[in-house]
N, C-alpha and C positions, 0 to 999 in steps of 0.2 A: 290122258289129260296131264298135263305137264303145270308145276306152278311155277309161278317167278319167285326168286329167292326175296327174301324182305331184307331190309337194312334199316338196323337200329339205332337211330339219331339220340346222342345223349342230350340230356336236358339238364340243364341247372338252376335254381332261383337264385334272382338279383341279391337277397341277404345272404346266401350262403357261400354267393360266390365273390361278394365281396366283404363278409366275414374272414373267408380265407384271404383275400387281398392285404386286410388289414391285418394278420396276422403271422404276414409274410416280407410286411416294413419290416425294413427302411425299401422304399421305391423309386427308382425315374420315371418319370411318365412326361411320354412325349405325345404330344395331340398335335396333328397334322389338319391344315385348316388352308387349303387352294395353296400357295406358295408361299406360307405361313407355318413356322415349326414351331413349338411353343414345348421348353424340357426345364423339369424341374427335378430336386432328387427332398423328397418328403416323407415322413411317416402320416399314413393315414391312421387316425386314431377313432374317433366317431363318426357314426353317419346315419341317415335317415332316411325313408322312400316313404314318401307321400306324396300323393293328386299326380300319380305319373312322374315322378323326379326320384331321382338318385342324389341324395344333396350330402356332400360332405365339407369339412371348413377345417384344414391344417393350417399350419403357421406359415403356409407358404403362399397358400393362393386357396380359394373359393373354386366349389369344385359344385358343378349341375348339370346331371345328365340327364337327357328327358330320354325314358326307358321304353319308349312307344320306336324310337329311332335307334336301338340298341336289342339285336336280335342276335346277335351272335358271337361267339368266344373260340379263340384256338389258342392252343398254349403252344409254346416252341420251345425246343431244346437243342441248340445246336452251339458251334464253334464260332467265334466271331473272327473274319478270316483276317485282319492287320494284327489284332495280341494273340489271338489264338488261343484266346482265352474262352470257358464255355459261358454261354448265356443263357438265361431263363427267363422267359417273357410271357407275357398276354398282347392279342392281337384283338380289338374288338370291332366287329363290322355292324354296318345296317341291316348289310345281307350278304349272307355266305360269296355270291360273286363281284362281292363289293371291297375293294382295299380298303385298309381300317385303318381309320379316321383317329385312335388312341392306341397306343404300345402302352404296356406298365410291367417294367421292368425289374426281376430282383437285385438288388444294388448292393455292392459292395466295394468295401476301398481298395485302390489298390494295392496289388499283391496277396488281396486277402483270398480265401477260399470261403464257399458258403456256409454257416453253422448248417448242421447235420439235420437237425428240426427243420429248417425251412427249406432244405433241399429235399427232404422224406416229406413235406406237405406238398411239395410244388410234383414231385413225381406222380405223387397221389392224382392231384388234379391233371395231370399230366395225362394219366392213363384214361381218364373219363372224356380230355377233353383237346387231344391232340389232332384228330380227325375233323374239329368242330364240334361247337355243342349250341342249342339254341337257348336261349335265355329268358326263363318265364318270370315276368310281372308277378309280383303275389296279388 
């Protein structure tokens, strides 16, 4: 009898993983919307999840995500190929074979390099959640 190997899907909750978000400002977050691109560069500072909503409210824009449509997270680490400069992002989907709908970007000015704390937090989440990780509701 032979078994099939199993594969281990990482999991995160909405507060923890955007605990880490917010302590990974200053952000761009680019929300993609049919042939609508909508980017801002913001510090997320508080936020809240209640009745199914993701609600947060920076100095830049009003932020609500209904968490019932928000299933999934991949983080990316790569080169950005015109500066050549590296990037660190969140990619958030509906569903794993679904293009995602929000990037949120770690932001920096130019020429700078990332402070050391949020490039050691971002690798962190990096290593849990570069595969994809599914995103539990509390």
């Amino acid at each position: 009898m032979t078994m099939k190997p199993t594969t281990s899907i990482s999991k995160i909750g909405v507060a923890e993983l955007f605990g880490h978000i917010r302590d990974l400002s200053p952000l761009r977050v680019i929300q993609v919307t049919g042939p609508s691109v909508f980017e801002t560069i913001c510090e997320l500072d508080s936020f809240s999840i209640a009745d199914g909503w993701f609600n947060a409210i920076t100095s830049q824009y009003h932020w609500h995500l209904q968490l019932e449509c928000f299933r999934q997270i991949t983080t990316c680490d790569t080169i950005h190929e015109r500066s050549g400069r590296r990037v660190l992002f969140f990619e958030l989907r509906q569903r794993p074979d679904e293009d995602p709908f929000l990037l949120i970007y770690l932001h920096r000015a130019k020429g700078q390099e990332f402070e050391s704390n949020r490039e050691e937090l971002f690798e962190r989440l990096h290593g849990r959640c570069s595969q994809g990780a599914l995103v539990e509701s509390e």
